[in-house]
VEXDREN-2710 file (C-alpha; in Angstrom, 1 decimal):
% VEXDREN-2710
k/r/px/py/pz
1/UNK/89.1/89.2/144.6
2/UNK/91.4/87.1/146.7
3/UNK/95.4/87.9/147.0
4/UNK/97.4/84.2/147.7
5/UNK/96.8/80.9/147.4
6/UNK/98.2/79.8/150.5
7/UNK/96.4/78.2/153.5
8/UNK/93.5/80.9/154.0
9/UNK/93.2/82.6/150.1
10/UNK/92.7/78.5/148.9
11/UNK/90.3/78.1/151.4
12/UNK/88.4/81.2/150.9
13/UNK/88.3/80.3/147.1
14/UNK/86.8/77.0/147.8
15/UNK/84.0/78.3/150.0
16/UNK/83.6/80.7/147.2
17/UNK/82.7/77.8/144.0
18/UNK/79.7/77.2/143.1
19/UNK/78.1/80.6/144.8
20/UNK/76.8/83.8/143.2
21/UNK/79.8/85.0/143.6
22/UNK/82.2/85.7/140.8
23/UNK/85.9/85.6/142.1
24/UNK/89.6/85.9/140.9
25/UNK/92.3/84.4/143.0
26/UNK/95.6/86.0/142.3
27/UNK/99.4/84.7/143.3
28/UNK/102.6/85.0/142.2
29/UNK/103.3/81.4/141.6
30/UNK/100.5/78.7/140.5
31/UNK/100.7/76.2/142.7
32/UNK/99.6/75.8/146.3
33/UNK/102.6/74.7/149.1
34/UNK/101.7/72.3/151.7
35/UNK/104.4/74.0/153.9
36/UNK/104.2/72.2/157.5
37/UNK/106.0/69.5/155.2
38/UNK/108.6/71.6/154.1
39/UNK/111.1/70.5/156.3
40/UNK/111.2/67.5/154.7
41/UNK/111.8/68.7/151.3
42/UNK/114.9/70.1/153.2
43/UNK/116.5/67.2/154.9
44/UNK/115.3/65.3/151.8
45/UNK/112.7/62.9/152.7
46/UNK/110.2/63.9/150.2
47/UNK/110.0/65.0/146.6
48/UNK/109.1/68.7/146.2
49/UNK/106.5/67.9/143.8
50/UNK/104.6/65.6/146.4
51/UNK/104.0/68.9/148.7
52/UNK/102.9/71.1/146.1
53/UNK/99.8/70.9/143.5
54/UNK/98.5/73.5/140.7
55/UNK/95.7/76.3/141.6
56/UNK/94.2/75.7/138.5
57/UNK/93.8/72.0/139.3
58/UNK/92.4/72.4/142.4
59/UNK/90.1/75.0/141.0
60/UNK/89.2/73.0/137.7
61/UNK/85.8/72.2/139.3
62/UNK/84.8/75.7/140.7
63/UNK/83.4/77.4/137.3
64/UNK/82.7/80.8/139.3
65/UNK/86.6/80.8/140.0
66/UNK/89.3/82.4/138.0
67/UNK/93.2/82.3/138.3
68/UNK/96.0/85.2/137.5
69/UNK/99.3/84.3/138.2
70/UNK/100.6/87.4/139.1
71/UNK/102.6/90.1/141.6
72/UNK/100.2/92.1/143.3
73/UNK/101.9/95.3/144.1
74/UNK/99.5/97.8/145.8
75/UNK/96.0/98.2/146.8
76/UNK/93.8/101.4/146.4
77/UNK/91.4/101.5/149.3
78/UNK/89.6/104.4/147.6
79/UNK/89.4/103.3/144.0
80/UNK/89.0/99.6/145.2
81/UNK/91.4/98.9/142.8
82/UNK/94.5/96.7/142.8
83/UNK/98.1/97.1/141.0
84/UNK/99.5/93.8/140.0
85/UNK/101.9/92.8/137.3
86/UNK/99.0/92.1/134.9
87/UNK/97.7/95.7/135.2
88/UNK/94.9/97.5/137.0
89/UNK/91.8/95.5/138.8
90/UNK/88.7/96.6/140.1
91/UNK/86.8/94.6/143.3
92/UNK/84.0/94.7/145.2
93/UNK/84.7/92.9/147.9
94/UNK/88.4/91.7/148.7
95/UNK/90.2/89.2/150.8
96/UNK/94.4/89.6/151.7
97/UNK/96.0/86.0/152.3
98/UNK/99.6/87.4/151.5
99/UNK/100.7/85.7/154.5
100/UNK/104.4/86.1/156.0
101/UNK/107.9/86.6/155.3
102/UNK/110.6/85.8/157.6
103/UNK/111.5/88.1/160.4
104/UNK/115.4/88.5/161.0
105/UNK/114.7/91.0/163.8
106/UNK/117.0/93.5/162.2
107/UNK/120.1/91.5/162.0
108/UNK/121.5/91.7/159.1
109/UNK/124.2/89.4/159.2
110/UNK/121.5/86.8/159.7
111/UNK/119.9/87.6/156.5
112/UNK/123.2/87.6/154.7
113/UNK/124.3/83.9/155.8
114/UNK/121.7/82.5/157.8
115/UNK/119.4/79.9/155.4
116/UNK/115.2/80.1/155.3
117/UNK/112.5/77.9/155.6
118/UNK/109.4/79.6/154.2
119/UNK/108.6/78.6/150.9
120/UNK/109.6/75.4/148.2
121/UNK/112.6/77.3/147.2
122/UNK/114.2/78.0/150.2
123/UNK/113.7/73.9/151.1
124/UNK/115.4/73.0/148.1
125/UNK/118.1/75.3/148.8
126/UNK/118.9/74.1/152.0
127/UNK/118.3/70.4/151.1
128/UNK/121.3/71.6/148.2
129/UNK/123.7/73.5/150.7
130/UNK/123.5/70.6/153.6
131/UNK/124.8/67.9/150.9
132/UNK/127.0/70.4/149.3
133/UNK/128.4/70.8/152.6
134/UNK/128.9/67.1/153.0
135/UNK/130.8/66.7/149.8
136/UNK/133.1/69.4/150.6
137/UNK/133.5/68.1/154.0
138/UNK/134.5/64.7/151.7
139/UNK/137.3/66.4/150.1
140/UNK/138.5/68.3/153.1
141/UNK/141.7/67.4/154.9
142/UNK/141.7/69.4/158.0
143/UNK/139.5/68.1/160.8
144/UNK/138.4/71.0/162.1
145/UNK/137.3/72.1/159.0
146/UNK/135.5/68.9/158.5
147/UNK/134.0/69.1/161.9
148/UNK/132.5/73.1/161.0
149/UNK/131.1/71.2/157.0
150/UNK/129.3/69.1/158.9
151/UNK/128.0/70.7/161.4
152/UNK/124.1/72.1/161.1
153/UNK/123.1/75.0/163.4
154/UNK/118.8/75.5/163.6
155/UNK/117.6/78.8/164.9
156/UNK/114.4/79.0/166.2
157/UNK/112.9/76.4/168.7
158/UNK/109.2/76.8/167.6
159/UNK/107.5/73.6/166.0
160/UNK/109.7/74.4/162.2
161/UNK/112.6/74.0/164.4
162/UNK/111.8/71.2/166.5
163/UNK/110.9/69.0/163.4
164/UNK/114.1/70.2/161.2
165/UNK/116.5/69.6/164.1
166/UNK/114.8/66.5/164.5
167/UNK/114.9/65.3/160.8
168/UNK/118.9/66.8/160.1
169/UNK/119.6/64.5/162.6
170/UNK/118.1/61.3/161.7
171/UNK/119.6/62.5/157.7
172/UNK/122.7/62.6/159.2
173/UNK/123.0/59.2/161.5
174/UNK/120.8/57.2/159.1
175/UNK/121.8/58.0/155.4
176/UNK/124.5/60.3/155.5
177/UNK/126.7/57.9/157.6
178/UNK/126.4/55.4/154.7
179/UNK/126.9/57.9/152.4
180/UNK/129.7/59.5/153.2
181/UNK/132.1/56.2/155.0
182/UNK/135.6/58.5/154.5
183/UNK/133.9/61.3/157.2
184/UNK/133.8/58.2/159.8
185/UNK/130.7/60.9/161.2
186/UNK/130.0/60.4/164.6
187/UNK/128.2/63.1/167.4
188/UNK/131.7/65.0/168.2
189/UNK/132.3/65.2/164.4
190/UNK/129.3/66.2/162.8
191/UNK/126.4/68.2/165.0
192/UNK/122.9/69.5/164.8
193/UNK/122.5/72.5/167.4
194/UNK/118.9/73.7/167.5
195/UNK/119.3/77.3/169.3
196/UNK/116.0/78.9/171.7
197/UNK/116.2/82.4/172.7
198/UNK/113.2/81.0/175.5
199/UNK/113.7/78.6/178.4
200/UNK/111.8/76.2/176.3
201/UNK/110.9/74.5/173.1
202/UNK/107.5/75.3/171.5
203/UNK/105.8/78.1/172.4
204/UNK/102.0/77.4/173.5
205/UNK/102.2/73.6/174.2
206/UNK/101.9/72.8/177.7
207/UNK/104.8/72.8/179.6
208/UNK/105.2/68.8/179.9
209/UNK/105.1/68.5/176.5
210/UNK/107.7/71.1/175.9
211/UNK/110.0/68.7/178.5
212/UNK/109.4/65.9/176.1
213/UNK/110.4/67.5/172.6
214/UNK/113.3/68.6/174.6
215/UNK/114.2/65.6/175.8
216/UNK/113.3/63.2/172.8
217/UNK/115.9/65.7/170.5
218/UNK/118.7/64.7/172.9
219/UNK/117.6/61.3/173.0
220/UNK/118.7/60.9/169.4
221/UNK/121.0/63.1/169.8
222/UNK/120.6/66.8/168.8
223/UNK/122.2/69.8/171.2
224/UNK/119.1/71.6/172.4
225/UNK/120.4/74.7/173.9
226/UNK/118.1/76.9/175.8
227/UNK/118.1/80.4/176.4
228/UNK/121.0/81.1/173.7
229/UNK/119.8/84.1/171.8
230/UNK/121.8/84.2/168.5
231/UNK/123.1/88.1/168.4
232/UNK/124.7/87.7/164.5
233/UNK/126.0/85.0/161.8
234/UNK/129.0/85.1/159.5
235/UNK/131.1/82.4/157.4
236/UNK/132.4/81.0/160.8
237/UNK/129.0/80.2/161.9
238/UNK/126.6/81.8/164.5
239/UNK/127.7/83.9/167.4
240/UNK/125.4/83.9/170.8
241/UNK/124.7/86.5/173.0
242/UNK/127.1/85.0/175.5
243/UNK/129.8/85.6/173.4
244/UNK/130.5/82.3/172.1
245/UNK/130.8/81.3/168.6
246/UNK/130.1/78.1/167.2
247/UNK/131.6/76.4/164.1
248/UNK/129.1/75.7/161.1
249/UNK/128.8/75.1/157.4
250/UNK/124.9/75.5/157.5
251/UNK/123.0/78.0/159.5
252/UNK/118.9/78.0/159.3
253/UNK/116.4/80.5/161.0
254/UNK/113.1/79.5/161.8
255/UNK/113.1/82.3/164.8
256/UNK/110.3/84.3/163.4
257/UNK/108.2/85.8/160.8
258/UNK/106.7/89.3/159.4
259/UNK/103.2/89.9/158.0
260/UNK/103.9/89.9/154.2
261/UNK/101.1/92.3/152.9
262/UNK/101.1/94.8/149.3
263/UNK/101.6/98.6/149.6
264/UNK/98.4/100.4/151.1
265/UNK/97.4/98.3/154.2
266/UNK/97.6/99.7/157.1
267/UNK/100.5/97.1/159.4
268/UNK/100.6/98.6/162.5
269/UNK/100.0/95.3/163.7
270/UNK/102.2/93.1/166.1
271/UNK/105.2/91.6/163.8
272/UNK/103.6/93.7/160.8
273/UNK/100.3/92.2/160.9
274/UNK/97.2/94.2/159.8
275/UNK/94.9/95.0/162.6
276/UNK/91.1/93.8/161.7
277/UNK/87.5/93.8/163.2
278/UNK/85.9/90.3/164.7
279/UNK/84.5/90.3/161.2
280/UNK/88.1/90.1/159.7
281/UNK/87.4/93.3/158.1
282/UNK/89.3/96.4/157.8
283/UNK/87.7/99.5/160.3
284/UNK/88.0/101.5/157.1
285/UNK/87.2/99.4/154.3
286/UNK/84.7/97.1/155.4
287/UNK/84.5/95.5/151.9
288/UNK/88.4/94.2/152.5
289/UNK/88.9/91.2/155.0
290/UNK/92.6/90.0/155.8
291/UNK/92.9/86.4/156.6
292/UNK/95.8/84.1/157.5
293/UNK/99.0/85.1/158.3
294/UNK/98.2/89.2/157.5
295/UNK/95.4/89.1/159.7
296/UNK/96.0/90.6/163.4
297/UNK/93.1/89.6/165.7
298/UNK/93.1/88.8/169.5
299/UNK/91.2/85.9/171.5
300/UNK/91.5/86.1/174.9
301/UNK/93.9/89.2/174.8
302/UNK/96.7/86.8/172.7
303/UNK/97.0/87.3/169.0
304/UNK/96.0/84.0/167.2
305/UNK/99.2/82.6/166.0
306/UNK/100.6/82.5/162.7
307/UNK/99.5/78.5/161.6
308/UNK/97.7/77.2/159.1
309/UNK/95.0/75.7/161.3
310/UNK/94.2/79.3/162.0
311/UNK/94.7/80.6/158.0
312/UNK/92.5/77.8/157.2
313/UNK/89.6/79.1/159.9
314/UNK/89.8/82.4/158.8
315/UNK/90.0/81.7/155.2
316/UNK/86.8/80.2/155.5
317/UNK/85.3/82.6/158.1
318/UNK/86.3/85.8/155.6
319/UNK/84.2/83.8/152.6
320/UNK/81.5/83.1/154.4
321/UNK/81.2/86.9/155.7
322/UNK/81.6/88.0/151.9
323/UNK/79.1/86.2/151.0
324/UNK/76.8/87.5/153.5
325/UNK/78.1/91.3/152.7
326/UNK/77.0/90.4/148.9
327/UNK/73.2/89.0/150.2
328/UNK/72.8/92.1/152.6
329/UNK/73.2/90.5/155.7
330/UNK/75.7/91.1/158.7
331/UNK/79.1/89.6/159.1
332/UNK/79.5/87.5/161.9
333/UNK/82.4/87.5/164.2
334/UNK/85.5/84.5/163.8
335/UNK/85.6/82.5/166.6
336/UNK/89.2/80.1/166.5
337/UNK/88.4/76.4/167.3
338/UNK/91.4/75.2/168.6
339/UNK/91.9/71.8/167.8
340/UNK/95.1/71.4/169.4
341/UNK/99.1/71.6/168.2
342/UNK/102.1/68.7/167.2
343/UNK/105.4/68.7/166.2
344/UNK/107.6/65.5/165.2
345/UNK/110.9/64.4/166.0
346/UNK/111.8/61.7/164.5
347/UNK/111.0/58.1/164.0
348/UNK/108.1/57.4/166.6
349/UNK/108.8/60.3/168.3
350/UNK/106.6/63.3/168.8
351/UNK/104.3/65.1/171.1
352/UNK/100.7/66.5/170.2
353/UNK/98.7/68.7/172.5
354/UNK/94.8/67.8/171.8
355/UNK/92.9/69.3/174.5
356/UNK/92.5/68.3/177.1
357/UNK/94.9/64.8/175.8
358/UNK/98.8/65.2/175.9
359/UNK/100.4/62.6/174.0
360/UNK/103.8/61.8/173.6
361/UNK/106.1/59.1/172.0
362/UNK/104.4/57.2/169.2
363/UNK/100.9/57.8/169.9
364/UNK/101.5/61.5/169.2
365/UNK/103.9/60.4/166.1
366/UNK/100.6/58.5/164.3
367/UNK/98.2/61.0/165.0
368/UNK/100.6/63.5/163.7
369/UNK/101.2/61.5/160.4
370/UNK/97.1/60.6/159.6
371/UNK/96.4/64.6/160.5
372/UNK/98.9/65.6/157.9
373/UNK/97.9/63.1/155.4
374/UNK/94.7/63.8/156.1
375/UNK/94.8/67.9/155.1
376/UNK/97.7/67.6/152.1
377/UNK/95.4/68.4/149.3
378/UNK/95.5/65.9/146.3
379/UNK/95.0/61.7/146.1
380/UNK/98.3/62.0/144.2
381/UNK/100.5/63.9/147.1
382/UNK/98.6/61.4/149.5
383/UNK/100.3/58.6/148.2
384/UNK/103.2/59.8/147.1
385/UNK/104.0/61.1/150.5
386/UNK/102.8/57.9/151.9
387/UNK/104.8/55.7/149.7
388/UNK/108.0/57.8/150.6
389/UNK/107.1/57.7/154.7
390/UNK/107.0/53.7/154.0
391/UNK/110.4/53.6/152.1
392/UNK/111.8/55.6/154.6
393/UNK/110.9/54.2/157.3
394/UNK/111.6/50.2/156.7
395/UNK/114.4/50.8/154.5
396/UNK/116.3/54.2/156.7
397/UNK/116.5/55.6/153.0
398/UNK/115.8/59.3/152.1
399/UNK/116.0/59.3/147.6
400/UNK/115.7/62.3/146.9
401/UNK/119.7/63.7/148.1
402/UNK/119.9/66.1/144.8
403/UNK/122.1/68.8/145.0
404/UNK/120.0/71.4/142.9
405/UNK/121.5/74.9/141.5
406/UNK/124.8/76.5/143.0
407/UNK/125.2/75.4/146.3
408/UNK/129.2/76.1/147.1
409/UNK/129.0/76.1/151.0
410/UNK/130.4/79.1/153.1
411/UNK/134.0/78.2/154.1
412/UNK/134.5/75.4/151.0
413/UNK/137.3/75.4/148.8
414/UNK/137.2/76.9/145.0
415/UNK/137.1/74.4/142.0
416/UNK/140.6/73.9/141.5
417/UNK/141.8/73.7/145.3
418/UNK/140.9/70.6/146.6
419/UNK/142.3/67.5/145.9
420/UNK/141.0/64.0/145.8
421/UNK/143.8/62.1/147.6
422/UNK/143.7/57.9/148.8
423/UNK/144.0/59.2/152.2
END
């Protein structure tokens, strides 16, 4: 049995085809997300539908694999038996790849009003409320009020952060300008704060690169504050710990995320994460391994961070040690390869730490593009996300601005109350 079809569950399942093994991959939803490109489902760049593909399509091929679309509510260590929305299941050996939810810290006004970026609903949500946002701002006669519309506030300065502040901006000074002549936009008018509670951007990259994200986002011109924790968020915006409050129709956090695991694990873990041997396997129930996101393991006294490089390691690790369990043999311990990290900014711009290389500026922006074209799963996604790259990039044209589902930002006027004037 495997639980998610994210990152680590997929890869687990693939390692798993065409082996003695007989295995059921349940999820909630049937397709697979390529989320590192969420962000620009959100500021519109790219089609949902070029990010995401079906389980059972990637899965026609493996004949040993089956797929359940359903909630998985509980697991009985004892029994070995799952609860899902399809009823009972028994395993014999089992892999958790529930990966994460997002971590508010225990704010709740941030949960309330501030907007997340975790899954293909939340990036179609915030694509709707920043253009929603826009075309209130349109039909809004008071300055100021225009000024808080269009003004986009991203908490969190990790690489999710980084790229969205990046990619609001270039929305905003590249298609939204043309889109949107009566707002006359300009930097005073219309802003995109990114917000780190740190004295730096991007945890774990080496300090000169941090320098460089910082300063590329201000070179096109984002307002990279930081050390501004945010202490709370209402319909006025975000307030920081300083005191001060600042204006803003659209509020994102990207600070942080929870280990997202079904009733009966054990997640005593750092940020909710379930603790696990070397072998990904649970002390108690050695025939459960956690991978991904769930699974809390140290190198080097650091827990291995939350990526997909590492869900995708351990995905593979956990199937590979399963497969050894079945034959009789010992589990061998993961070992992470790090193969480096990379966030874009914008147009040429990024930085990419590939040890011992640091790259900055274009260099880091190609490698960045041919390593996520390279790992989006799919021929079709390839190209499509390729094709739209291309049109974006010669043309400064983003197609797919659709407002999608209620979207009425915080602070807009009802149906009824606005009024489209010649002014």
């Amino acid at each position: 049995m495997i639980i998610g079809a994210g990152f680590a569950g997929l890869e687990a399942a693939r390692r798993l085809s065409r082996t003695e093994a007989e295995v059921l991959l349940v999820d909630r939803r049937n397709f697979h997300t390529f989320t590192p490109l969420l962000y620009q489902v959100a500021t519109a760049g790219l089609e949902p539908d070029s990010i995401v593909k079906p389980v059972r399509s990637i899965l026609r091929r493996a004949p040993n694999v089956r797929f359940v679309m359903a909630d998985v509510a509980s697991i009985d260590l004892a029994r070995r038996q799952l609860q899902t929305s399809a009823g009972k299941v028994r395993y014999d050996y089992l892999i958790v790849a529930t990966g994460s939810a997002v971590n508010y810290f225990g704010q709740e006004s941030l949960s309330r009003w501030a907007l997340p970026l975790k899954d293909l609903d939340d990036a179609i949500a915030l694509r709707s409320h920043v253009l929603a946002s826009f075309e209130a701002a349109a039909l809004e006669r008071d300055r100021e009020a225009r000024r808080r519309l269009t003004t986009v506030v991203v908490c969190g300065g990790g690489p999710t952060g980084v790229e969205l502040a990046g990619a609001l901006q270039e929305l905003k000074q590249h298609v939204l300008r043309r889109d949107f002549p009566e707002l006359a936009l300009s930097e005073d008018s219309a802003r995109v704060v990114l917000l780190e509670a740190a004295d730096a951007l991007l945890p774990g990259f080496p300090s000169s690169l941090q320098d460089a994200a910082a300063r590329q986002l201000r070179e096109i011109g984002v307002d990279v504050r930081l050390g501004s924790p945010v202490t709370g968020a209402g319909e006025a915006g975000v307030r920081l710990a300083s005191g001060e409050v600042i204006p803003a129709g659209t509020v994102v956090w990207v600070a942080g995320v929870l280990g997202a695991g079904p009733e009966g694990l054990d997640l005593s873990g750092r940020a909710r994460r379930a603790r696990v041997e070397p072998t990904l396997q649970l002390t108690d129930a050695p025939e459960v391994l956690v991978a991904g996101d769930l699974a809390y393991l140290e190198d080097g006294g650091r827990a291995l961070p939350m990526m997909a490089p590492v869900a995708i390691q351990e995905g593979r690790a956990a199937a590979e040690n399963v497969l050894r369990l079945i034959r009789g043999e010992s589990p061998r311990p993961f070992r992470y390869k790090d193969r480096g990290l990379m966030a874009t900014i914008g147009r040429t711009r990024a930085v990419a730490f590939l040890p011992p290389l640091c790259l900055s500026g274009p260099p880091a922006w190609l490698v960045w593009l041919a390593v996520h074209l390279f790992w989006l799963i799919g021929f079709r996604n390839k190209f499509l996300v390729l094709v739209d790259w291309a049109w974006n990039y010669l043309l400064y044209e983003q197609g797919s601005r659709v407002i999608a589902g209620p979207a009425r930002p915080r602070g807009a006027k009802e149906a009824g109350e606005a009024r489209i004037t010649n002014s």
